[in-house]
N, C-alpha and C positions, 0 to 999 in steps of 0.2 A: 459740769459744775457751772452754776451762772454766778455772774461777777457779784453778783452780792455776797453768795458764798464767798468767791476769792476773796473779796475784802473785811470779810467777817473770821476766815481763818489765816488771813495773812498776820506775823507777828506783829506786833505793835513799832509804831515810827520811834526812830532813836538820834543819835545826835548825827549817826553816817547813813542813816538809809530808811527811805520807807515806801510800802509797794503799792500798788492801786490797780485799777482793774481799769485799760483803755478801749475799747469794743473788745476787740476777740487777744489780745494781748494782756501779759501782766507786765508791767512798769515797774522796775524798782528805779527808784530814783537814790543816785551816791552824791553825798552832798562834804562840802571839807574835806580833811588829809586822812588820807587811806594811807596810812601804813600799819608796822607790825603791831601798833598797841588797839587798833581800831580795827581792823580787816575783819576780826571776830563779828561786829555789828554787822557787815554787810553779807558773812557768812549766814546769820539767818534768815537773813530775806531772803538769800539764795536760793538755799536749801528748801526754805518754802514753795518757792515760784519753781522750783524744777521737779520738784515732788511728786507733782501729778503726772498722768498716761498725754502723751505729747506735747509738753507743754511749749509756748511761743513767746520767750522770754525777751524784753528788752531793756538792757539797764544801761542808764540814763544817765550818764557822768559830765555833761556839760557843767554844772554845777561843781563839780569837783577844783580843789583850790594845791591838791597834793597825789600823788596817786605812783604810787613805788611797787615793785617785785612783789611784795605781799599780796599787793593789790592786780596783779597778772596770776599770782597763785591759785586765788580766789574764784577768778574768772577763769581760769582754764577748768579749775575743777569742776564750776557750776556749766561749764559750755560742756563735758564730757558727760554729767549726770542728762541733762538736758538732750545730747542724740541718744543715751542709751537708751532713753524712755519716749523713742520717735520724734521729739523736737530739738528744737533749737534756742541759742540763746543769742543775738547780738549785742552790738553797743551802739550806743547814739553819743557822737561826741563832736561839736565844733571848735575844738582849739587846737593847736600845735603839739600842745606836751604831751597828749595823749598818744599821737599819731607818732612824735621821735620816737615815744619811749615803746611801740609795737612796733615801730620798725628796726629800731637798735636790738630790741629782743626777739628777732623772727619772728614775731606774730603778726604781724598785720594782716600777712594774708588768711589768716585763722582767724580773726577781727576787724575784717576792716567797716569802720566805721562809720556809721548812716548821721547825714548831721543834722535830719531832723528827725522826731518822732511820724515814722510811717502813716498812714492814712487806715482805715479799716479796710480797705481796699484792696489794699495790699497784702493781706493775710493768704501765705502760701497755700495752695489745692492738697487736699492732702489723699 
């Protein structure tokens, strides 16, 4: 699938998330408070970007201003669709809150976070 496709079928941007195509990566970007009345938004970009045969997912919560239980819900479920269909999903986060709130919930080591957007370079051998 070439990025034009990705970003021709990726859903439409909304007020918590919207995806784009970065060389060999799909980008979602989570922007504002993820919790339980929003998570929904970020679940279709998810859902999209993990949809396809291995996809190399990275969503992008620097931007994020809130980001609760709902929003580790979300991402475990999109990080489990994502190996079942040969790839993976990270996160790209420079802040503190992101980092307590995966390490107070044992994930970090299941996300631990890149805190910049990779290089195309970096795109795993498969």
């Amino acid at each position: 699938m070439t990025a034009e496709a990705d970003e021709r079928d990726s859903p439409a941007a909304n007020s918590c998330a919207r995806t784009r195509s970065r060389g060999p990566f799909t980008v979602v970007e989570v922007s504002g408070e993820i919790d339980m009345a929003t998570a929904d938004l970020v679940v279709e970009h998810l859902d999209a970007a993990t949809a396809v045969a291995e996809p190399d997912v990275l969503v992008d919560l620097r931007p994020v201003e809130f980001f609760d239980c709902s929003g580790l819900r979300v991402l475990c479920r999109a990080e489990r669709r994502a190996r079942e269909r040969g790839g993976r999903l990270r996160i790209v986060s420079d802040g503190p809150r992101i980092d307590r709130l995966l390490r107070a919930s044992g994930l970090l080591g299941r996300f631990p976070p890149l805190r910049v957007l990779p290089a195309q370079a970096e795109r795993r051998e498969r």
